[in-house]
N, C-alpha and C positions, 0 to 999 in steps of 0.2 A: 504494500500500500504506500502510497506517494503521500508524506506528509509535509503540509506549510507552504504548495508552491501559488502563491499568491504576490510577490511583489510583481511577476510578469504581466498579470492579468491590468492592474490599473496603475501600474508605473509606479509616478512620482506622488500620489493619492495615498499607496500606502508606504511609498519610504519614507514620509512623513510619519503615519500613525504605527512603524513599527520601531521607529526610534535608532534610525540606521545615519541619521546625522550625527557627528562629531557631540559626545556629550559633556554638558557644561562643564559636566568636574575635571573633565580631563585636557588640561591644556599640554601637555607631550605632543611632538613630531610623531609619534606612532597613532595620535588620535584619528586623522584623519584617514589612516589604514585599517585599523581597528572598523572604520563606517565603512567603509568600499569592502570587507573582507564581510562584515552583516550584509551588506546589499547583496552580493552576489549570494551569500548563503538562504538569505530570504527567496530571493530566484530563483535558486534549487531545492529546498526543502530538503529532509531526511527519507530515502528510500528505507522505507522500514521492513523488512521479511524476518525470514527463519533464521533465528541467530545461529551461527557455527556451533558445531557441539565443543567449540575448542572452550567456548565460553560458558559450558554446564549447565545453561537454563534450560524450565522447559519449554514449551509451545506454546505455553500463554503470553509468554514475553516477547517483543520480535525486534529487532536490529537491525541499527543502517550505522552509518557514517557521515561525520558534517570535516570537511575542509578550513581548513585555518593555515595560516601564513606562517610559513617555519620562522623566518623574523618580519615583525611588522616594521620595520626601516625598509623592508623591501615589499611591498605587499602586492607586486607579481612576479615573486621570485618564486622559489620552493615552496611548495604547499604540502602539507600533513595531513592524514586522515585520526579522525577522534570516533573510537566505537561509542555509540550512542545506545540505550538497552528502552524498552518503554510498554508500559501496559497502561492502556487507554482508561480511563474513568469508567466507572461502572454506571455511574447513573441512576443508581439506587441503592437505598440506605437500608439496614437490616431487616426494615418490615416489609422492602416491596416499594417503598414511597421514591418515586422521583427526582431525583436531586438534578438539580443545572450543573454542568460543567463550569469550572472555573478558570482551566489553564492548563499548563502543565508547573506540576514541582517538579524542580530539578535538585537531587543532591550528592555532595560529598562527602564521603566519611573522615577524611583526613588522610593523615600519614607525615609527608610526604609521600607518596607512593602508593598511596593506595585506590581501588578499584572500584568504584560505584555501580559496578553494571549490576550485580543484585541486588539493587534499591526496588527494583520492582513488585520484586516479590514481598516487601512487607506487606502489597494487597492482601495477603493470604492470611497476613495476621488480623484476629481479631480487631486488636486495639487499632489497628489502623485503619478497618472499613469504613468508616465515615470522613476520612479524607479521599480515600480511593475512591469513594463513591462521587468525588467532585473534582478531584485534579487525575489528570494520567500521570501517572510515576516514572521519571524519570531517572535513568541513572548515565554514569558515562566514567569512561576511565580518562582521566586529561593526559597531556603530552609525556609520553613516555615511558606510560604505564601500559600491561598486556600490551594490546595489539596496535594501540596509539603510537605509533614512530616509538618503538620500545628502547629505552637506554641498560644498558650491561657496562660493568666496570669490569669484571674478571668471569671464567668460564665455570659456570655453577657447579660442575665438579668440585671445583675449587674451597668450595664451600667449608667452612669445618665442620664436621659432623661429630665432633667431642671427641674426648673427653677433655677439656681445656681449663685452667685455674681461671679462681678468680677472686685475687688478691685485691683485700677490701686499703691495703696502704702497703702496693708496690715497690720492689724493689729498683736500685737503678739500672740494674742489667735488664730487669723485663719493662722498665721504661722503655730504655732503649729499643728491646725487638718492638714492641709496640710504634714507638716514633719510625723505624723502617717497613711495617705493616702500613700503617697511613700512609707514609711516600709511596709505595708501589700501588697502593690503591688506587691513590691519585693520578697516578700513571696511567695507571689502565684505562680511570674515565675519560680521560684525555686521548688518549691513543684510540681508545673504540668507539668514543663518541665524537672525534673529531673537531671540524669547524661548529658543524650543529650545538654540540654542546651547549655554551654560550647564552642559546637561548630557550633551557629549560629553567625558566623560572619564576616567582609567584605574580610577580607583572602580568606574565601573559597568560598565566593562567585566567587571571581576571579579564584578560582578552576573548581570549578563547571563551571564557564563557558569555560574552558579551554575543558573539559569532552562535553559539550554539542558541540564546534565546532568539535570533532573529530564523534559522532556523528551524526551529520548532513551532513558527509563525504564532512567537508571541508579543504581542508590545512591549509590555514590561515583564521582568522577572521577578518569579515566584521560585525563590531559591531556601536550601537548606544546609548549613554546612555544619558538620562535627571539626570539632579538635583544630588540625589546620586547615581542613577548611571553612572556619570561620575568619582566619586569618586573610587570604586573597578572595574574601565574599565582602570581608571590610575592605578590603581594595577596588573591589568592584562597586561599592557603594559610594568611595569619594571620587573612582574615576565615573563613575555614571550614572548619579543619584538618580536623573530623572529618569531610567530605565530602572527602576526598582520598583517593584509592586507590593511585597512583602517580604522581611526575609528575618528566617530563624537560626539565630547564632547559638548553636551547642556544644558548651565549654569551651572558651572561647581564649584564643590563643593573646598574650599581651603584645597588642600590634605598634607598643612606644617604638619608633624608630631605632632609637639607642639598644630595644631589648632584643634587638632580631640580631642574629639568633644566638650568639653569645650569651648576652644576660640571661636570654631566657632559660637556656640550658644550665646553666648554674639555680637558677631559683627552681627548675622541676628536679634538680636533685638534691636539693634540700626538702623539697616540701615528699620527693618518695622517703624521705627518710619516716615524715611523720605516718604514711599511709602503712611503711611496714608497722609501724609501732600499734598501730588500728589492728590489724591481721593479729598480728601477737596478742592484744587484749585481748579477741574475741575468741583468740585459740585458747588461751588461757583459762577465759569463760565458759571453756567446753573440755576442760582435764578431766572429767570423768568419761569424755566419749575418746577423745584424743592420747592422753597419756602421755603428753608433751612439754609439762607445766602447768602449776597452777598460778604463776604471775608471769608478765612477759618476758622478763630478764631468766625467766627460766627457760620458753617457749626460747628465745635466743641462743641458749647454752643446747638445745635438742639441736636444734638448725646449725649450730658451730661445728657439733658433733657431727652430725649426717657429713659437711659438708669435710672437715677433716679427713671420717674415713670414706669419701668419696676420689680423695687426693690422693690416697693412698694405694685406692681397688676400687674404678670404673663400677658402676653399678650397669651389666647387662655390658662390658665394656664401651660403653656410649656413654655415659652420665659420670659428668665429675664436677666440681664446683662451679664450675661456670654454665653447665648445662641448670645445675640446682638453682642457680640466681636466678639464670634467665625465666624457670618457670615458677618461681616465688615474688617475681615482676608483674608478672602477669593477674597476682591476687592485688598489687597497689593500682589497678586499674580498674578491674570488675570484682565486689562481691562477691558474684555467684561462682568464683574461680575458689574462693575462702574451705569450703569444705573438703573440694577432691584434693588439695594442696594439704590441708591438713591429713585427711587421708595417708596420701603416698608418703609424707615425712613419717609419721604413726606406726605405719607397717616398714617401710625401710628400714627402723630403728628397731624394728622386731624382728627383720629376719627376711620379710618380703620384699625384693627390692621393684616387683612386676609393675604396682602400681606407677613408681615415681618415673621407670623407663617410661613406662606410657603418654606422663604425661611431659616428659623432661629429654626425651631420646627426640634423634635427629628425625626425619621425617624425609627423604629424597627424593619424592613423587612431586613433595612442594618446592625442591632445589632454583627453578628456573622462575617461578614469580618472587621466589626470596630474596635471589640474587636479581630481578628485577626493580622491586619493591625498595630494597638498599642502594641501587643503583640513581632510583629518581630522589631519593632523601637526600643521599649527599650532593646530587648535579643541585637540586632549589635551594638548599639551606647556605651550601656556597657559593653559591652566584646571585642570591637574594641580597647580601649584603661583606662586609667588610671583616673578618675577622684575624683573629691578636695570628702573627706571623711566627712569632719567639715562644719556643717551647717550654722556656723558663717562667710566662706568664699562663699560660698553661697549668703550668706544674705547680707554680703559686700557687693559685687561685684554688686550685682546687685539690690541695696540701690541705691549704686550710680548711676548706668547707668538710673533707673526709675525715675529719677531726670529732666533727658534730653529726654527718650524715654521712657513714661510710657504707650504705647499704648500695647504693647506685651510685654514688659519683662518679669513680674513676670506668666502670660501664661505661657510661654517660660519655667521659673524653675518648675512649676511645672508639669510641661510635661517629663520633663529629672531627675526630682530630686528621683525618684528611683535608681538613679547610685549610688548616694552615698550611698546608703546603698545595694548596689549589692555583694554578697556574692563568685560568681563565679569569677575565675582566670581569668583576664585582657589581651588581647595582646599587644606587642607593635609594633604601627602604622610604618608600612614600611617606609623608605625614598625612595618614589616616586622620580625617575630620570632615566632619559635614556640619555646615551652618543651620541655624534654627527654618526652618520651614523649607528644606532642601532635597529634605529627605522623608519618606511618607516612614509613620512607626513601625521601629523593628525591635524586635523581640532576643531577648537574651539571656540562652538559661545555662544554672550554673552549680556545681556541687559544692558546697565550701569547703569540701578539704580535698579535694579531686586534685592528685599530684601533677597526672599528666601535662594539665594549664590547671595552677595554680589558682585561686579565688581573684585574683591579685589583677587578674589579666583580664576577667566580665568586671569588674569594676570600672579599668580603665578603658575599654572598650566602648561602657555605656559613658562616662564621659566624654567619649570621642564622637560618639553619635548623636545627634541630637533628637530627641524625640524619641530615643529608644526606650525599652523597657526591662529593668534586668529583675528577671524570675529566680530567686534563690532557692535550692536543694536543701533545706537547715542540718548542719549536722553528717553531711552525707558526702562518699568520698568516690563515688565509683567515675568514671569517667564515661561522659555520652547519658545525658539526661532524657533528651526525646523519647518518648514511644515506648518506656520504659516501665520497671514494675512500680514505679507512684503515680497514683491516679487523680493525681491533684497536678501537678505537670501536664499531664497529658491533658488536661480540661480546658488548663491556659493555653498549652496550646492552640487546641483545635480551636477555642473561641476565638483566637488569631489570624488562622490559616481559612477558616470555614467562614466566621463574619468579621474579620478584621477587630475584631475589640480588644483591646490592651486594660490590663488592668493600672493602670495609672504608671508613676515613672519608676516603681518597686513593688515588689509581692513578693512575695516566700512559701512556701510547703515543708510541713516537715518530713522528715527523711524516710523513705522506702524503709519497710521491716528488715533486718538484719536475716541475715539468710540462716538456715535452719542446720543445728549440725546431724552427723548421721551417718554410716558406713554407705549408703546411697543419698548422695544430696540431688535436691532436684534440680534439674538444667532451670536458670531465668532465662527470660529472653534476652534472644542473640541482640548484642549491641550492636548499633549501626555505625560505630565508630569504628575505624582501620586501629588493631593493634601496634600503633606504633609510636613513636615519640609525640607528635602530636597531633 
């Protein structure tokens, strides 16, 4: 099915009413690429069919592709394809009644790097049928990601598949392998992703999705973004206010110039320091299911333990200390991660090591979007902006923070520490701000102790925006508020997305039920946020 080809029919009529002029916010040299690159995609619209089975949906979902300008300094030079995923509005609400179409929503989960083409399918979920029943669901993977002009830094063989340390305050000799790991990383991005390179990054992401609302022949956008993408959805807002219709900011990345992406990476590994300490009370709160401690500083001494004799003797020879962090990471993001975590530490510590392989061992089926996924994190995060060059500031900095927070920090650097040695030309990070009556009310919801983006960042966020509205999680740390298990979020929501009401310029909810412990925890639902930094 042919969708959105409408600018051809009445011209200049609706390049008007689809908002494919140069927009106000955005006075950059790429503005006027950014409007020729909507026009011609309003002209085309999105051929939507049978999506590849490479992309695992089913038949209810169908896919096309929309066109965007590999760089907008050129904008008929090189052109990109962006997989586009979508299931149409259903039209009726759980009794049978009628609902009007409203548009399409479009969202992002985050990442960097991560894939929105299963946004469709939260139609299927309950809590979501009365959006479905009025927007079609869109999802899309941006530049780089899956089938998007895909970036690779090294050959997902390559990959480590454990058992690897993971020294909470390094040595300087595995400083060092670390400091020639990040150089050769570096290397690789550069070498395989070329000239291109360059222009993987959150600028034009906001471009690109400027191109994809026009499109999907929609006036304005009705967008959605988790984690970072709340971050280039604020970029999308001050480069082109008046193409925004609504839009909902979940967990919301701190878009202060200064904080991209240095600062901010130092304040989300302080603040995992606090969400492990969360984990451990609640583990601790369940010593008679667990057997792990009855206070956290105990639950800690369990976890040293595992993690000691995991250095010593491979669990399943795949899982060793750095396999154990990575999946004890993943509880300072979601709750519902809290019990099988508890779990596999419980029985590893008695003998069973199956559960913790399970949840903690490599996975090679997933090698090629991992090393995907980690490929588009570091091209946006280091070419977004400016970072320290000197490994001695580096080292510094976060000496000291592993002092107070040694659960993730030096993780943290060495996730990012191919910036410093990134050889490609840097942007500098927009000053996100929109004027009072610039911007129609957007919405911003937020956990207060959610590590991943900090509280600290929907704060400054809704400062930056005017007219917005930031919805507080009280008490609550998991990461990815939307569509989730509190039903007082999901209300504000929809009263949002469905009739546009805001509840004034704050509201709060308090915190989703703590999740239940047990030798079988129940799955929550799946978060629509990408597991990744942010």
């Amino acid at each position: 099915m042919r969708a959105a080809v409408l600018y051809g029919i009445v011209g200049a009529v609706l390049l008007s009413a689809l908002g494919t002029a140069p927009a106000k916010g955005d006075m950059s040299p790429a503005a006027g690429a950014v409007a020729l690159a909507a026009r011609r995609a309003a002209d085309e619209g999105i051929d939507f069919g049978k999506c590849p089975e490479v992309e695992g949906l089913p038949d209810g979902v169908r896919c096309g592709t929309v066109e965007v300008p590999l760089d907008y300094a050129r904008p008929d030079g090189e052109r990109i394809s962006l997989t586009v995923s979508r299931i149409p509005a259903t039209g009726k609400d759980a009794r049978g009644k009628r609902v009007a179409r409203q548009g399409a929503l479009v969202f992002n989960p985050g990442g960097p790097g991560a894939s929105g083409m299963f946004f469709p399918l939260a139609g299927y979920v309950p809590r979501w049928k009365r959006i479905a029943a009025a927007y079609d669901l869109v999802g899309y993977a941006p530049r780089g990601v899956g089938r998007s002009a895909p970036l690779s830094c090294q050959d997902p063989k390559r990959l480590r598949r454990g058992p690897s340390p993971a020294p909470t305050h390094p040595s300087e000799s595995y400083k060092r392998e670390r400091i020639a790991r990040a150089k050769a990383y570096a290397r690789g991005c550069a070498e395989r992703g070329g000239s291109a390179l360059r222009h993987y990054h959150s600028l034009n992401n906001a471009r690109d999705l400027d191109v994809l609302r026009a499109a999907l022949g929609e006036p304005r956008l009705t967008f959605m973004g988790a984690s970072y993408g709340t971050y280039f959805g604020a970029l999308y807002a001050s480069l082109f206010p008046s193409h925004v219709r609504r839009m909902v900011f979940d967990s919301a990345v701190n878009p202060d110039p200064g904080q991209i992406w240095y600062e901010n990476n130092l304040d989300q590994s302080a603040a995992f320091e606090g969400r492990w300490a969360d984990f451990r009370a609640w583990v601790a709160s369940h010593h008679k299911v667990y057997g792990l401690g009855n206070t956290p500083e105990k639950v800690l001494r369990s976890y040293e333990r595992a993690s000691a004799r995991l250095a010593v003797r491979p669990a399943g020879g795949k899982v060793g200390p750095g396999q154990l962090q990575g999946a004890f990471l993943q509880a300072a993001y979601h709750d519902d991660h809290w019990p099988q975590r508890a779990l596999a530490l419980s029985a590893y510590l008695k003998g069973d090591p199956k559960p913790l392989v399970q949840i903690a061992g490599p996975h090679p089926e997933g090698a090629v979007e991992q090393e995907n996924a980690g490929a588009v994190y570091t091209a946006v995060e280091c070419n977004d902006a400016p970072w320290p060059t000197r490994w001695r500031v580096w080292d510094r900095d976060n000496t000291r923070l592993a002092r107070t927070a040694p659960f993730e920090t030096w993780d943290n650097v060495w996730t990012n520490l191919p910036c410093a040695y990134w050889k490609g030309p840097r942007q500098r990070p927009l000053d996100v701000r929109t004027g009072p009556g610039e911007l129609p009310p957007t919405l911003i919801l937020a956990a207060e102790r959610d590590a991943a983006t900090p509280y600290e960042g929907a704060i400054e966020l809704h400062r930056r925006l005017s007219g917005s509205v930031l919805l507080t999680e009280r008490d609550a740390g998991s990461h990815g508020v939307a569509g989730g298990a509190n039903m007082c979020v999901n209300a504000y929501m929809e009263a949002y997305l469905l009739e546009g009401r805001v509840p004034g310029r704050r509201a709060a909810c308090a915190a989703r039920p703590e999740p239940r412990p047990g030798p079988a925890p129940r799955p929550g639902p799946a978060p629509l946020t990408g597991e990744g930094r942010g």
